[in-house]
N, C-alpha and C positions, 0 to 999 in steps of 0.2 A: 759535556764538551767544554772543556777551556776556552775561553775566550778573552780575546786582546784585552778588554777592558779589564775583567777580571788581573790580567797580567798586570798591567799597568798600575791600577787603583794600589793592588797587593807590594808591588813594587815602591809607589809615592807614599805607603803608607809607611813601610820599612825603614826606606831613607829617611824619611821623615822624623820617625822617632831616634834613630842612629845620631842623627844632625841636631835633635834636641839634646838630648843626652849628654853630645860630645859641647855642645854652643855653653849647656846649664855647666858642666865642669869647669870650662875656660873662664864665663867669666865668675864664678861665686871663687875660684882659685885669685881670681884677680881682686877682688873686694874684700878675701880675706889675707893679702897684703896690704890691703890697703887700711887694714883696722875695723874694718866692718864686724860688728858686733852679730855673731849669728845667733840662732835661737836653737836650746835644747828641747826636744819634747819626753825628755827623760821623766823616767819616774821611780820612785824606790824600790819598787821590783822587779827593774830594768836590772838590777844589783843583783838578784838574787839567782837571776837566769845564768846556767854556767854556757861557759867558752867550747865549745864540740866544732872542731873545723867536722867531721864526718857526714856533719849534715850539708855539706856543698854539694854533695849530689840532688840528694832534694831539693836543694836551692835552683838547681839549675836544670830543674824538670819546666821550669816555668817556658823558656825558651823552646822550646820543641813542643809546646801545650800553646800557645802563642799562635800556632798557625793551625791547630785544630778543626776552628770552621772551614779552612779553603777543603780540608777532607769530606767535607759533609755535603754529598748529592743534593740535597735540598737548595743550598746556596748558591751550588753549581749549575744549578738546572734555570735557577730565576734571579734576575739580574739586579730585582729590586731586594730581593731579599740580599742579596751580598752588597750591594751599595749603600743598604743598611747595618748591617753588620760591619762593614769597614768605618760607616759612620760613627757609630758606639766608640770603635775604638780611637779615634779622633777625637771626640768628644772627652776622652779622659785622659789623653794624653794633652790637649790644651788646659784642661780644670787643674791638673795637675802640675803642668809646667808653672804655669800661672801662681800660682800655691807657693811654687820652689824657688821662684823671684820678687816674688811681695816678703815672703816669709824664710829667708833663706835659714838653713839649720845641716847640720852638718852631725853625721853618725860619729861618737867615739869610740877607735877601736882597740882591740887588746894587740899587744906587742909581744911576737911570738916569734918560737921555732920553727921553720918547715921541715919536720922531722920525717912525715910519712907523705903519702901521693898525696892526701884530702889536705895538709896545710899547704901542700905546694901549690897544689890549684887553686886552694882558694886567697893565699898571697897574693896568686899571679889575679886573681880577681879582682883584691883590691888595685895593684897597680895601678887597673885600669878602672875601674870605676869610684870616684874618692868618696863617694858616700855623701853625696848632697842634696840626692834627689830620694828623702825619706818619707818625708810625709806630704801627703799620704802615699802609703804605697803601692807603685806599681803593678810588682807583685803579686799581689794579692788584690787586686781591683780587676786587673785584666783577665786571672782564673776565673773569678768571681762572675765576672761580665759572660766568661766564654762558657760555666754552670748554665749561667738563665737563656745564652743562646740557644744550647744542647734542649733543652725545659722545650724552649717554646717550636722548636722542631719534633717535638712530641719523640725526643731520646731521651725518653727520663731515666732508664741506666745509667748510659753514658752522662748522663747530667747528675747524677748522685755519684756518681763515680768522680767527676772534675770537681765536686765540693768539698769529697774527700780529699784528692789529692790539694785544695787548694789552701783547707785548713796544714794540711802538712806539711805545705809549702809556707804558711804562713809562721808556723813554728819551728823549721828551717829560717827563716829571716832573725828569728831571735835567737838560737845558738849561734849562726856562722856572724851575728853582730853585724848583720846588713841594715835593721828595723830597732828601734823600740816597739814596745807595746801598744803606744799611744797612736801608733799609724797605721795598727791592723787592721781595727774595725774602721776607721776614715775609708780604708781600703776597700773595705767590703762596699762600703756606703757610695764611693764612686765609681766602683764595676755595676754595684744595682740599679744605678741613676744613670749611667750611662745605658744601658740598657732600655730603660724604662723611656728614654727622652729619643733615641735610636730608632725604636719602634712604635712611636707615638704617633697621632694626627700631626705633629710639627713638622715632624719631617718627611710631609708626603710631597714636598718637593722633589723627592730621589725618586718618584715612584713612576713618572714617565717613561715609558715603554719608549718611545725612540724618541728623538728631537728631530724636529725637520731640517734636514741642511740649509746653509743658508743660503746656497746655489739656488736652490728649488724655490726661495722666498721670493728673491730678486724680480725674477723675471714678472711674477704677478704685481708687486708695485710697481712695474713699469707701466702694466698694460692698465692700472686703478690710472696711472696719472693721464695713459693717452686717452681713456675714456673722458675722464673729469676734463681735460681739456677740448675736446670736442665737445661736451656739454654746455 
């Protein structure tokens, strides 16, 4: 059964990333008029990797893969388990923000035709997203992450199955010139860690089964004071 919070958390997580996203383009766009010296994580067989827009599809399997777990009964049924699961993914999207503005770096990309559907979409991709938030990568953190969730919901199919697609998604980021090499595995390393820290003893703070209102608090410190004042 769905439930509000579920709605909600699913929702604030969303925007949340959307409004990273769009705040990290604004201002690294703004720093680099302003002479800001960004950082390459290029490497010389970043060179060697050919230009394939065809691969934007697979590129863009990741978004529809992204909301994987709200599919999964298990999550749905227990409330700590999806407030940890949303946790994870919080969890890497600040490691990573973070990353994109200490270290700002910026993808270089090829300068093309949209001849067929696949350059036009993925033109229309860069448009909008200028390539700033690379390392590490997204992409391939958040597959990675949604793998060890699948795992520890005892879907080890489906969890050999998201590793596959997320390696391919991973090799889509270096044809369509979304990724260097150098951010894959960072990627992997912070879908893993997120994971790992998500479902640890640390954060058995999400694990409260209800909080008491704090209607229902009140009334009991009033009656500790009318006691203690009669004493």
């Amino acid at each position: 059964m769905i439930k509000k919070e579920h709605i909600v958390i699913t929702i604030l997580t969303t925007v949340t990333l959307v409004f990273g996203f769009y705040a990290t383009d604004q201002y690294m766009a703004s720093q680099l008029l302003c002479g800001k010296h960004f950082w390459n994580p290029s490497v010389q067989w970043d060179q060697a990797i050919s230009f394939n827009p065809q691969w934007v599809w697979i590129y863009l399997l990741y978004f529809p893969l992204c909301f994987l777990p709200i599919t999964l009964k298990e999550i749905w049924k227990d409330k700590i388990a999806f407030r940890r699961t949303a946790a994870g993914f919080i969890l890497q999207f600040i490691f990573a923000f973070t990353i994109f503005w200490i270290f700002p770096s910026q993808m270089e990309r090829p300068i093309f035709s949209p001849l067929g559907v696949s350059s036009q979409v993925l033109l229309w991709f860069y448009k909008i997203d200028a390539g700033y938030n690379i390392f590490p990568s997204l992409h391939v953190a958040n597959i990675a992450y949604i793998a060890c969730v699948a795992w520890k919901f005892k879907r080890r199919s489906l969890s050999t199955a998201v590793w596959a697609l997320c390696f391919m998604i991973a090799a889509s980021t270096l044809f369509v010139k979304q990724h260097y090499l150098f951010d894959l595995p960072f990627g992997i390393v912070t879908g893993v860690l997120g994971y790992f820290i998500a479902f640890s003893k640390r954060m058995r703070f999400l694990d409260s089964r209800k909080a008491r209102p704090l209607i229902t608090i009140l009334p009991q410190l009033d009656r500790k004071k009318i006691l203690t004042a009669k004493a």
